[in-house]
C-alpha positions in Angstrom: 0.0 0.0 0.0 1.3 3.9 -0.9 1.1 6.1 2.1 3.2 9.4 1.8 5.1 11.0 4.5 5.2 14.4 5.2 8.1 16.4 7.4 8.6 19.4 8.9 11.8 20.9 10.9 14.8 18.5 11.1 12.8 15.8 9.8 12.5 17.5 6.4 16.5 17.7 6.3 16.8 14.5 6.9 14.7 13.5 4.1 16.3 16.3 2.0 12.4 17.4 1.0 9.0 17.6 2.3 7.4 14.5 1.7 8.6 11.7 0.4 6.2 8.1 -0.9 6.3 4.7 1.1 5.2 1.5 0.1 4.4 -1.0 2.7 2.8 -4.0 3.2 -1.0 -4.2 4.0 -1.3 -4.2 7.8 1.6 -2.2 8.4 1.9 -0.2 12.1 3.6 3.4 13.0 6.3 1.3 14.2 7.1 -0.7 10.8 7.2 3.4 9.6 9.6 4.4 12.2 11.6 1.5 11.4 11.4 1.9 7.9 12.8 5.7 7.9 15.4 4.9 10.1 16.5 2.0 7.9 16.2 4.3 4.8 17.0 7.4 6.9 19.5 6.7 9.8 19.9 10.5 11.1 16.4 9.6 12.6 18.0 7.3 14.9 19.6 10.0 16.7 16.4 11.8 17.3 15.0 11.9 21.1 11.7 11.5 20.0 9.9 11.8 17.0 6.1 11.8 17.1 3.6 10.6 13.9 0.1 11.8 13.0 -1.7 9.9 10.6 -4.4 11.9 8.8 -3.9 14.6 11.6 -4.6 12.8 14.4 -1.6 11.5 16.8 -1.5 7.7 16.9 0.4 5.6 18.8 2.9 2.8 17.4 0.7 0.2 17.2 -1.5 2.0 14.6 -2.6 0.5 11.9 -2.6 2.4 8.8 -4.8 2.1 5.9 -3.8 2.9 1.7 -3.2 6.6 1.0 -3.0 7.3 4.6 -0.9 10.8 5.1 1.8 10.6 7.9 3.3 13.8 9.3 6.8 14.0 11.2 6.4 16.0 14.0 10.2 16.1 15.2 10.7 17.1 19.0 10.7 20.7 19.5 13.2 22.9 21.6 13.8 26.8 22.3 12.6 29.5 24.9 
């Protein structure tokens, strides 16, 4: 299934863009995502945290996504 994932701050340097496509296999969680980017991606391993919204709604790991789900990167935030 496509799903495309969308960045913003240091996640969209990582990925050198804004979005970028994913295919996955049907009954794939936020997890196999996480995994997946770090695999393709590993700068994201150095991140603290790094939270996921699926369709703008924060999901947890075990979330199940569905075909042409949209998946933002919301990278931890920092400053005063």
């Amino acid at each position: 299934m496509n799903i495309e994932i969308i960045a913003f701050g240091i996640a969209k340097d990582i990925i050198q863009g804004k979005s970028v496509a994913m295919n996955l296999a049907l009954g794939a969680t936020v997890s196999d995502v996480k995994k997946d980017l770090i695999r393709d991606y590993p700068d994201f391993q150095s991140l603290a945290s790094l939270k996921l919204a699926v369709n703008a709604e924060y999901v947890s790991d075990d979330y199940i996504l569905n075909e042409n789900d949209e998946v933002v990167l919301i990278p931890p935030v920092s400053g005063g």
